[in-house]
C-alpha positions as CSV (number, residue, x, y, z in Angstrom):
1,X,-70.4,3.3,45.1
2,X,-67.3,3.0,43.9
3,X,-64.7,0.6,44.2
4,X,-61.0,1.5,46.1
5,X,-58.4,2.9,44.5
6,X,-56.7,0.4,42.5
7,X,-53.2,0.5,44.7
8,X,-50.8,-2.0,43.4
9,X,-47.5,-1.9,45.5
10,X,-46.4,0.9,48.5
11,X,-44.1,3.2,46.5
12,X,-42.3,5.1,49.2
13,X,-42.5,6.4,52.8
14,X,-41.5,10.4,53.8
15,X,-40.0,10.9,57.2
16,X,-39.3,14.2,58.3
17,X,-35.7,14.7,59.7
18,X,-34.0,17.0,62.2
19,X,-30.7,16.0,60.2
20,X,-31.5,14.4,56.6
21,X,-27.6,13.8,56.4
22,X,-27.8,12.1,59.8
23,X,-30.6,10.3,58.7
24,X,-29.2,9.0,55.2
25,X,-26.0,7.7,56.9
26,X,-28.6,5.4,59.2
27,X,-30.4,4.7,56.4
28,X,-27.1,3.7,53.9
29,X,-24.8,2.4,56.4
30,X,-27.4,0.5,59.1
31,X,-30.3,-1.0,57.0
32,X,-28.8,-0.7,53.4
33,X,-30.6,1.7,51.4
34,X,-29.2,2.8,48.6
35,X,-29.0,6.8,47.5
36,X,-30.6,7.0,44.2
37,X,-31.5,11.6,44.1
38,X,-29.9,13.7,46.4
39,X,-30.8,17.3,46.9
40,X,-29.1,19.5,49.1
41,X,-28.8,23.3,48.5
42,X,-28.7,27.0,50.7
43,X,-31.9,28.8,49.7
44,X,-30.4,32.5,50.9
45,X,-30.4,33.6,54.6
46,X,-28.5,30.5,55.8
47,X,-31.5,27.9,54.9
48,X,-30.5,25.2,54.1
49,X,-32.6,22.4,52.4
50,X,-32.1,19.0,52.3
51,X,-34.4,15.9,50.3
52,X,-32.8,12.1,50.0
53,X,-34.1,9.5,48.2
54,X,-32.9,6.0,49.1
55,X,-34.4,2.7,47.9
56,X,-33.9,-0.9,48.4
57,X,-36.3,-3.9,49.3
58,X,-38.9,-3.1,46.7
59,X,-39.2,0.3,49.1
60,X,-38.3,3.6,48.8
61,X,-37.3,6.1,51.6
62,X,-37.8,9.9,50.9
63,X,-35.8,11.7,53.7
64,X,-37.0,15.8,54.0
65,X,-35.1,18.3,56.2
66,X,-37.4,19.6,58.7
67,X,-37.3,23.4,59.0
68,X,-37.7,23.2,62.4
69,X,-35.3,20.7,63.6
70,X,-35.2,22.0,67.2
71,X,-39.0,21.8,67.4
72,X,-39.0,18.3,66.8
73,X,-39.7,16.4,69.9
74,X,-36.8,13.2,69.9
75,X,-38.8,9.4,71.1
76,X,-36.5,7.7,74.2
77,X,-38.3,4.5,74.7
78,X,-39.0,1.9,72.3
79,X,-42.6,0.9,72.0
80,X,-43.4,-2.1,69.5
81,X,-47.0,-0.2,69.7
82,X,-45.7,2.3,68.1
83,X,-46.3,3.5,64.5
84,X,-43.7,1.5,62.9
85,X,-42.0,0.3,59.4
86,X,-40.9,-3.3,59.3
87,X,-37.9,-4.6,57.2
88,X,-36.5,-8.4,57.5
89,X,-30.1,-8.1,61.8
90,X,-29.1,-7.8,65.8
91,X,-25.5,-8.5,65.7
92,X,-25.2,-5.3,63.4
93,X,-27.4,-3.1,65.6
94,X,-24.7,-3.7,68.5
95,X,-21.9,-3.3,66.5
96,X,-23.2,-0.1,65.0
97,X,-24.1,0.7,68.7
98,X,-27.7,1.1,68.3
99,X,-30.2,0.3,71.3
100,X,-33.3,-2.5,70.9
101,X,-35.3,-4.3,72.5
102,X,-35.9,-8.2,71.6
103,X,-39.4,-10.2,71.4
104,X,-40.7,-13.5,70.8
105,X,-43.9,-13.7,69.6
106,X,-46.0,-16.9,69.0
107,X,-48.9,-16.6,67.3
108,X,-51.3,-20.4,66.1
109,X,-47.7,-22.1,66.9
110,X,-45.6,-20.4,64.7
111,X,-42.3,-18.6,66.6
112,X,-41.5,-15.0,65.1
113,X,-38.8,-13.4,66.0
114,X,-38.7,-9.1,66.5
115,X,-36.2,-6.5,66.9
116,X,-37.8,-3.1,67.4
117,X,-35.0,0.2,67.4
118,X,-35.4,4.3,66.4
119,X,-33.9,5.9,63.7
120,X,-32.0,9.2,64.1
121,X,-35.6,10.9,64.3
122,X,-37.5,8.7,66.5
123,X,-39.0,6.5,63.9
124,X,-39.4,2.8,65.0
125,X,-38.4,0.0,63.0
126,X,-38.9,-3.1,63.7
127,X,-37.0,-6.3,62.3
128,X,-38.5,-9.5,62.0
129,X,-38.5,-13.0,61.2
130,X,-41.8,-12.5,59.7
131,X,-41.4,-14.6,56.5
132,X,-42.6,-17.5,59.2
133,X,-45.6,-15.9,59.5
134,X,-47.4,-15.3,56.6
135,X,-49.8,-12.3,55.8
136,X,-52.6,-13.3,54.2
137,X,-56.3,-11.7,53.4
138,X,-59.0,-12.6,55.8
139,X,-61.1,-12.4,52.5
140,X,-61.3,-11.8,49.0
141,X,-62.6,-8.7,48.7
142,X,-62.1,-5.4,49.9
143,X,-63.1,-4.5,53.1
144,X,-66.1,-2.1,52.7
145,X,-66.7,1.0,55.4
């Protein structure tokens, strides 16, 4: 058998939008990405398509127009159990108006600090102090299945 694939870094997260332009403004002006390709063209008929890429943090962000905005169902409450992306601000979320919710977690006596808010399409992020806490390997090697 095999060994895995031989993945060195994450390169980029997609996130379908209902509004890519609404989306890139949270995205610039909120957590600080940085536009680096921006596509946005009318394909006939009054479609419109849109496709962002932002990057910053060692991460980039590929924003895609949905097709179906209006299908997409919009997330209300914040859930930290909730699939989430994590990047290392509160005092900007409520000047910028955004809702959160604030947790304390402590985990073999270290104290970590969490801020967990949506994007524009319901995607939950989470802020952290998590440079207290460091992730390390349980092992060596590679998990086997």
């Amino acid at each position: 058998m095999e060994g895995p694939l031989p993945i060195t870094s994450m390169n980029h997260i997609s996130l379908l939008c209902r509004s890519a332009k609404e989306s890139l403004d949270f995205y610039q002006n909120v957590l600080g990405f940085l536009p680096i390709h921006l596509i946005f063209m009318e394909l006939g008929n009054y479609n419109i398509f849109s496709c962002f890429w932002l990057f910053n943090y060692g991460i980039g962000i590929h924003l895609l127009q949905s097709e179906n905005p209006e299908k997409m169902s919009k997330k209300m409450n914040i859930n930290p159990k909730d699939q989430h992306y994590l990047f290392p601000a509160e005092k900007k979320l409520q000047q910028k108006g955004i809702d959160f919710i604030q947790r304390i977690v402590v985990e073999d006596g270290v104290y970590i600090d969490q801020l967990f808010f949506h994007d524009p399409d319901g995607f939950l992020i989470e802020i952290c102090t998590c440079e207290n806490f460091p992730v390390i390997p349980l092992t060596g090697e590679p998990v086997q299945t």
